[in-house]
C-alpha positions as CSV (number, residue, x, y, z in Angstrom):
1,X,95.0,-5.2,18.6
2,X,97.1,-5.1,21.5
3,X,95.2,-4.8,24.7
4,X,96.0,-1.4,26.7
5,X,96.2,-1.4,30.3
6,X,94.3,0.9,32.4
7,X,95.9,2.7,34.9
8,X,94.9,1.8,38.5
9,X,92.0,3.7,39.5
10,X,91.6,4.8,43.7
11,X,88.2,5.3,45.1
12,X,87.4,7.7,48.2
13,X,87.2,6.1,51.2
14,X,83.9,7.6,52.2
15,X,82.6,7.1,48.7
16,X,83.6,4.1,46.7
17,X,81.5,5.0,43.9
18,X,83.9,8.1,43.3
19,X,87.4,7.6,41.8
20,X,89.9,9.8,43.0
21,X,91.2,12.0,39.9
22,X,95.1,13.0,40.1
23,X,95.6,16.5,40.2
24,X,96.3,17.9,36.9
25,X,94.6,14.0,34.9
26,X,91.6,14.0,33.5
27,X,89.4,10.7,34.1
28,X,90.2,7.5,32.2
29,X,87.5,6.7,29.3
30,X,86.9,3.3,28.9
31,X,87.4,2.6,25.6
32,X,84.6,0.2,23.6
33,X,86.7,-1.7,20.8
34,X,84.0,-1.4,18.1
35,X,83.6,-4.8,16.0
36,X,84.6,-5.4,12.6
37,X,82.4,-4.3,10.1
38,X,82.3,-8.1,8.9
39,X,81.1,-9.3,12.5
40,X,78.2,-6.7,12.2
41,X,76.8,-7.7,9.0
42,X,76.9,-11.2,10.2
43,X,74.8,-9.7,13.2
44,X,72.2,-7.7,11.3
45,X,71.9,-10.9,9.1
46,X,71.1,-13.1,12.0
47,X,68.7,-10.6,13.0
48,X,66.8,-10.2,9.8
49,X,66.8,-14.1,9.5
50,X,65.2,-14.1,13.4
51,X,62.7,-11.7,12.0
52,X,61.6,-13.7,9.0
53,X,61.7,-17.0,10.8
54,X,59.2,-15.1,13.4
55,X,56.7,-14.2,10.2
56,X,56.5,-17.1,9.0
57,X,56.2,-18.5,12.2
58,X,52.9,-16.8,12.3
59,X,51.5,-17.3,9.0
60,X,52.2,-21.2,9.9
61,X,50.4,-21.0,13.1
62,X,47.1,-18.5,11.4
63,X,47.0,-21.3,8.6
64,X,47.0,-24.5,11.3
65,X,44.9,-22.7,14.1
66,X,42.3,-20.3,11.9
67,X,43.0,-21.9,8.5
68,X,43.8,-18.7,6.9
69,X,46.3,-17.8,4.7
70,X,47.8,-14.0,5.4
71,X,46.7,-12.1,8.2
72,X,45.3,-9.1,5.4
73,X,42.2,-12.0,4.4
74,X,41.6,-12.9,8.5
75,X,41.1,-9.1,9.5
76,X,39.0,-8.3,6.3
77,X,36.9,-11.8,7.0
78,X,37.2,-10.9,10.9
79,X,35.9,-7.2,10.5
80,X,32.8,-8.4,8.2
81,X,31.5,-11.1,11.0
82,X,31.4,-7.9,13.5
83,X,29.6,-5.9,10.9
84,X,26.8,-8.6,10.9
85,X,27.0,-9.2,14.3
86,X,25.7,-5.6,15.0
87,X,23.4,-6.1,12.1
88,X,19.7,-7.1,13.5
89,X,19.2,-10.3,11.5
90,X,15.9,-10.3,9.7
91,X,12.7,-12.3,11.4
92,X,11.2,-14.8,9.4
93,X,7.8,-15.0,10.4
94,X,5.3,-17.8,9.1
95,X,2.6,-15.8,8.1
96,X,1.2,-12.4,8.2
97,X,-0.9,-13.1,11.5
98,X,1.8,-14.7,13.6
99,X,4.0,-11.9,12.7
100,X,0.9,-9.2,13.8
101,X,0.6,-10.9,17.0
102,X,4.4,-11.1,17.5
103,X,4.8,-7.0,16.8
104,X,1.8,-6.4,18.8
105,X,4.0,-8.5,21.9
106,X,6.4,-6.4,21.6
107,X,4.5,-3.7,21.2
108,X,3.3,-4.3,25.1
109,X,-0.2,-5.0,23.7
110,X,-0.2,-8.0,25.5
111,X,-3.9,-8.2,26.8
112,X,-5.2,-8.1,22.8
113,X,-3.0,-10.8,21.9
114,X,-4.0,-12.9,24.6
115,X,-7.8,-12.5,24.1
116,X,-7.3,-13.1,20.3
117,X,-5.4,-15.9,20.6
118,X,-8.0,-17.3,23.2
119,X,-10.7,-16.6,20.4
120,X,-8.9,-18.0,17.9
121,X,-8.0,-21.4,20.2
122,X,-11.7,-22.4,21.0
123,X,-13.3,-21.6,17.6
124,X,-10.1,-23.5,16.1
125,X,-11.5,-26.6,18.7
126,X,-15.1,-25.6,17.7
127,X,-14.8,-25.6,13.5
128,X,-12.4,-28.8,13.5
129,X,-13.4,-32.5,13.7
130,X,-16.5,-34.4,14.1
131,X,-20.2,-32.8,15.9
132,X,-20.7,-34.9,18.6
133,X,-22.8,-34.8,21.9
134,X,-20.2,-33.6,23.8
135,X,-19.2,-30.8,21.5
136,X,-23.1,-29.6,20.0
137,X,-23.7,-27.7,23.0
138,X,-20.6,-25.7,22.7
139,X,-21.1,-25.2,19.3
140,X,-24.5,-23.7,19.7
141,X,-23.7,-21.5,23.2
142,X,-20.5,-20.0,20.9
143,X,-22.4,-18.8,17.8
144,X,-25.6,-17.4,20.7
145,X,-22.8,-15.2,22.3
146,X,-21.4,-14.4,18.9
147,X,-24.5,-13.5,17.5
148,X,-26.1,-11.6,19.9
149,X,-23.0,-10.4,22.1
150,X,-24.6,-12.0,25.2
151,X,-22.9,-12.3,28.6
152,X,-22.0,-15.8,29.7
153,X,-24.8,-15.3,32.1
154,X,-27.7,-14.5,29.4
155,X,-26.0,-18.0,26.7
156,X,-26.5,-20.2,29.5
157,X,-30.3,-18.8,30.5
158,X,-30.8,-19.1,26.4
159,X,-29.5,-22.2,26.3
160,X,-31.2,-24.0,28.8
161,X,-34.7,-22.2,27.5
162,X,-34.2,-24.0,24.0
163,X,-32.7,-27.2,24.9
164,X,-32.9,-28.0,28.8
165,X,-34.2,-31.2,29.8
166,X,-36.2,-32.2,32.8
167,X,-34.9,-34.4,35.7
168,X,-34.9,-37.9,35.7
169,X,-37.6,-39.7,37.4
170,X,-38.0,-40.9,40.4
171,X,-40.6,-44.0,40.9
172,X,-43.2,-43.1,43.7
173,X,-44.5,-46.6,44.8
174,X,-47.5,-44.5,47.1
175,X,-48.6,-42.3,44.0
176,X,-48.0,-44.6,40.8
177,X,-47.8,-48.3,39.4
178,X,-44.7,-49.5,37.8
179,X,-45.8,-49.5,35.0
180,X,-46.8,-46.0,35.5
181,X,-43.4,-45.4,36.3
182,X,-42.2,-46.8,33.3
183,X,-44.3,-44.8,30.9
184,X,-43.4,-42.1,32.4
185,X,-39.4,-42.9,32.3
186,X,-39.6,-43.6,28.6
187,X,-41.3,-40.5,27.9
188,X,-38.3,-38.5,29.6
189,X,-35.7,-40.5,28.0
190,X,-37.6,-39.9,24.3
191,X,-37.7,-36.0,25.1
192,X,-33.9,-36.2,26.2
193,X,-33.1,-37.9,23.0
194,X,-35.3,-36.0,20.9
195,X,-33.4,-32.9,22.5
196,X,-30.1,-33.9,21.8
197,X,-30.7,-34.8,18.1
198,X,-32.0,-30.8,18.1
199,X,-29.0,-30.2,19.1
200,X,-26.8,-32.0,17.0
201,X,-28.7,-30.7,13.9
202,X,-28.2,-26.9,15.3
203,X,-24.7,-27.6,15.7
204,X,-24.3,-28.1,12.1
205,X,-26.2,-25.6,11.0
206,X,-24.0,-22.7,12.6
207,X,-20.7,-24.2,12.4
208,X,-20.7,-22.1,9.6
209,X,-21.0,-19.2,11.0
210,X,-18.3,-19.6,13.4
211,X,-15.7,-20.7,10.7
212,X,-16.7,-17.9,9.0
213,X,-16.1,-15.7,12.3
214,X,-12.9,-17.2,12.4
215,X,-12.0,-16.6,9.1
216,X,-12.4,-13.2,9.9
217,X,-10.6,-12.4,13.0
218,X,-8.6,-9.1,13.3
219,X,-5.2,-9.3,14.4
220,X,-3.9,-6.3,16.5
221,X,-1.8,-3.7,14.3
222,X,1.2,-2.2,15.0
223,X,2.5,0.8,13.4
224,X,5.6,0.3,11.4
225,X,8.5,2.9,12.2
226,X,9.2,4.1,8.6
227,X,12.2,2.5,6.7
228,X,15.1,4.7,6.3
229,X,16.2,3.9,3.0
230,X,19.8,3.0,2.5
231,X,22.3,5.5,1.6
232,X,23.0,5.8,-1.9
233,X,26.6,4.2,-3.6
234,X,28.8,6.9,-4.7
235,X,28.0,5.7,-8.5
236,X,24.7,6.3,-7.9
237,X,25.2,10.2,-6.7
238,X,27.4,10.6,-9.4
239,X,24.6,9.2,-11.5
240,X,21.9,11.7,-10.1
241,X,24.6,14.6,-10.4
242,X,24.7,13.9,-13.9
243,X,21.2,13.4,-14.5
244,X,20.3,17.2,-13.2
245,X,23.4,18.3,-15.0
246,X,21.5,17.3,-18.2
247,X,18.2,18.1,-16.9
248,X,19.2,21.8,-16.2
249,X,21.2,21.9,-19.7
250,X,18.1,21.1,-21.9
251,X,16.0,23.6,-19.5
252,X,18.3,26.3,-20.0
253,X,18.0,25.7,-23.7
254,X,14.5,25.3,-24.0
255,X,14.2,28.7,-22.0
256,X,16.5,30.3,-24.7
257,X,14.6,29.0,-27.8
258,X,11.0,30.2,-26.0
259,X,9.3,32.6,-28.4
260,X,7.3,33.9,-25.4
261,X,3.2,33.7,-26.0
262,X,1.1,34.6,-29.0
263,X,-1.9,35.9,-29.3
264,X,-3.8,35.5,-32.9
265,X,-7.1,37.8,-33.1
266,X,-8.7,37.9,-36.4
267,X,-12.2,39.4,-37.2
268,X,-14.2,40.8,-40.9
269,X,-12.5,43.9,-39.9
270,X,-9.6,43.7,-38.3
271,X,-6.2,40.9,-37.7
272,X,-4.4,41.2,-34.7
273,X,-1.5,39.6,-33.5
274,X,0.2,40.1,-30.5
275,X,3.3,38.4,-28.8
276,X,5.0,39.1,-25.1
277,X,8.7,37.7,-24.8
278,X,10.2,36.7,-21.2
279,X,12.6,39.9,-20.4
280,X,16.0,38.2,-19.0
281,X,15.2,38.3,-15.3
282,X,11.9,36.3,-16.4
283,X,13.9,33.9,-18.2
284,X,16.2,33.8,-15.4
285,X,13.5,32.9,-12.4
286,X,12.3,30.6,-14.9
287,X,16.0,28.4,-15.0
288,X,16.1,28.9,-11.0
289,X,13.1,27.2,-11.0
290,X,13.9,24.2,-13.2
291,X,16.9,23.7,-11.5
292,X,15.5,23.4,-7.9
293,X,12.8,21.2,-9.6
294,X,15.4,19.0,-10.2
295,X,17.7,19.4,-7.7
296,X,14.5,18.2,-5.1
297,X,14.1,15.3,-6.8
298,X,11.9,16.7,-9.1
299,X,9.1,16.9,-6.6
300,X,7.3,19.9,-7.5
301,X,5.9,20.8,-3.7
302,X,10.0,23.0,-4.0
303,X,7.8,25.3,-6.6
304,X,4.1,25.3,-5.5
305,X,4.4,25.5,-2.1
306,X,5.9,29.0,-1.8
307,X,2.8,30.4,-3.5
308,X,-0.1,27.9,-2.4
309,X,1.3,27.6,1.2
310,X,0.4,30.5,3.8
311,X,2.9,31.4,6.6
312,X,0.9,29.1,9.0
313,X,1.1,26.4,6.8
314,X,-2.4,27.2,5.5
315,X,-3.7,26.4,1.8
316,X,-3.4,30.0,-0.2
317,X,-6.9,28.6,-2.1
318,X,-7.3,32.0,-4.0
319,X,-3.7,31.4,-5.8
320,X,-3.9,28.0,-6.1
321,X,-7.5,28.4,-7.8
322,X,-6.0,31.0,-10.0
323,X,-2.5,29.3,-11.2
324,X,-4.4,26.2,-12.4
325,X,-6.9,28.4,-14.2
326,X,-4.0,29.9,-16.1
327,X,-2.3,26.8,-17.0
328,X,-6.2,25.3,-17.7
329,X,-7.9,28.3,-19.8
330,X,-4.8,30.6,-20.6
331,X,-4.9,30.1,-24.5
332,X,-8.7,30.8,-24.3
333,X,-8.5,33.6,-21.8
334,X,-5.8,35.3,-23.6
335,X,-7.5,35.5,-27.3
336,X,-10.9,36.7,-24.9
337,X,-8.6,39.5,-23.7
338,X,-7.0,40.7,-27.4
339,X,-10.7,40.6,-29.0
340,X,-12.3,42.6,-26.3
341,X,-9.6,45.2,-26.6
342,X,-9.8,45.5,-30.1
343,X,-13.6,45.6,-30.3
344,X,-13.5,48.2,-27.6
345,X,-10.9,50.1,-29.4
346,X,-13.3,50.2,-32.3
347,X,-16.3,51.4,-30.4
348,X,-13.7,54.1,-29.2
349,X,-12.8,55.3,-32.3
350,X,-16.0,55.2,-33.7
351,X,-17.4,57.6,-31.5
352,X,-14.7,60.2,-31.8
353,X,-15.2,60.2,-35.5
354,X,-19.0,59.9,-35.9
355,X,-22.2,60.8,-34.2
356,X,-23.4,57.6,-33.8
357,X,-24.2,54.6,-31.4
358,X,-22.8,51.2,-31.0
359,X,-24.5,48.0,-29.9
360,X,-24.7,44.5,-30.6
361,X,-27.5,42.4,-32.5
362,X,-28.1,39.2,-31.7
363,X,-24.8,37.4,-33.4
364,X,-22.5,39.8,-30.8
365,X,-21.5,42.0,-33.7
366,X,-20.9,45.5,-33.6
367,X,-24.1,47.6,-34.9
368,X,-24.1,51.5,-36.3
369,X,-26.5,53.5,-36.0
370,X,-26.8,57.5,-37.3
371,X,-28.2,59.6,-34.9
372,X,-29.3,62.5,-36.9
373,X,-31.3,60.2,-39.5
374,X,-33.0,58.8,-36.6
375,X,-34.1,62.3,-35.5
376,X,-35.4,63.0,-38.9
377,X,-37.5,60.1,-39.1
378,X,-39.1,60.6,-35.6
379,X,-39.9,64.3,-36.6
380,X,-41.6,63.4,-39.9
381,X,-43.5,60.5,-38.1
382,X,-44.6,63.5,-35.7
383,X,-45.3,66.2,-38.3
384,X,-42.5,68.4,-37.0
């Protein structure tokens, strides 16, 4: 294409950013020669190959740096290791009392797990290794303070009243002979040894007693908060939702196919039988009643504690003595009910028809008796 020549363009001398436009011209457009369509493509290619060579670029430096292979696995693995970074990990403790004493730490109860430990740190010295001289009277002062809950004070009286020893000694030439002196030396040092064989045998007689003690040390407690329990998958709702689907199903059809209750009364005279059917709004309250029994869980407190709960979260004891009664007795109660009716009924009619009265002998049954034949025997037993 032939290259086109712009006029000369004149620019204000006050303003040299603005052309002067001939009168009667319009401004001269600066024309943009557009590039072949060819030289584009070639373009948008480079472009497309600079993109490309940039991902895989980065897929070469993820695989040599953070040895993964697309950036979709390093965010999924890179999300996870945040998820248990927020996640508490679990204490392993090495036995129940280590982990009491550590709860109770945190806990604040810091003065009970020092004295427990402290406890637990001299009878561990106490109960382990040989009984020896240096160790008896330790031994012996521990299970006195143990046993009788002493003060430090009152062992160490009690202790040296059992096994205290006199003082050494000490030769007076102007009172005593030598060999005064030396009888009396060996006497103290047989009362000093005798002493601290009574102490060594004591020692091992209680040691028991104070691994036993040990044995049974109470560790501070600690509540537990309660554990939330996890939320359940979406498989297992779905499960549930199905499970009271089917629960409420057979309910409803086990209402439908409920004859209601019978009542069989049978006696020499007469055979009664008697049924009451659920009316539909029975039938009903009876479904609405399965179904929230299952839709809580099946925990029946959603039934029974509208009627055995008062407003102020009292026990209603009158109803709940009277709906366990029912579902105890109600078979018995119910043929009690239809017999005494019907024997009463009897009596009833009885009367109306006859002059007569009605009592009981000693089997419960129903006796007649006439009246106007008792009269007559009365008079003629009177000579009336």
């Amino acid at each position: 294409m032939p290259e086109v020549l712009e006029p000369e363009v004149k620019y204000d001398a006050f303003d040299l950013d603005k052309p002067i436009v001939p009168e009667n011209k319009q401004p001269i457009e600066k024309k943009v020669e557009e590039k072949p369509l060819e030289e584009k493509k070639v373009e948008e290619k480079i472009i497309d190959n600079a993109v490309i060579d940039d991902v895989e670029d980065g897929r070469k430096y993820l695989k040599e740096k953070l040895n993964y292979d697309d950036w979709d696995t390093a965010k999924n693995e890179i999300e996870s290791l945040k998820a248990k970074a927020q996640t508490p990990a679990e204490i392993k403790y090495a036995n129940e009392q280590s982990k009491k004493l550590a709860l109770a730490f945190q806990a604040g109860k810091i003065e009970e797990v020092y004295q427990i430990l402290d406890k637990e740190i001299k009878l561990s010295k106490l109960t382990s290794g040989d009984i020896t001289e240096q160790n008896a009277a330790a031994i012996i002062k521990a299970q006195i303070k143990e046993k009788y809950d002493l003060s430090d004070d009152q062992v160490e009286y009690r202790f040296n009243k059992l096994y205290g020893t006199p003082k050494e000694p000490v030769y007076n030439e102007l009172k005593e002979t030598e060999d005064e002196f030396a009888e009396r030396l060996a006497d103290w040092k047989q009362k000093v040894a005798d002493t601290k064989m009574e102490m060594l045998i004591e020692a091992k007689i209680v040691r028991p007693e104070l691994e036993k003690l040990k044995s049974e040390l109470k560790y501070p407690e600690v509540p537990q908060a309660i554990q939330t329990e996890r939320e359940p998958t979406p498989e297992e709702l779905e499960l549930a939702q199905k499970n009271v689907e089917l629960f409420v199903q057979n309910a409803d059809e086990a209402v439908k196919n409920f004859d209601g209750f019978n009542v069989d009364y049978k006696d020499k005279d007469v055979h009664i039988k008697s049924n009451y059917k659920l009316s539909d709004e029975e039938q009903s309250s009876v479904k609405g009643m399965m179904k929230l029994l299952a839709e809580s869980n099946y925990n029946s407190n959603a039934i029974f504690a509208k009627r055995w709960v008062n407003d102020d979260n009292t026990f209603n004891f009158t109803q709940i003595t009277k709906d366990l009664a029912i579902l105890e007795s109600f078979d018995k109660s119910a043929q009690k009910f239809v017999g005494d009716a019907a024997n009463k009924s009897k009596v009833q009619f009885i009367k109306e028809k006859h002059n007569i009265d009605l009592g009981k002998d000693g089997t419960g049954q129903l006796q007649l008796e006439d009246k106007e034949a008792q009269k007559k025997n009365e008079d003629a037993i009177w000579g009336l």
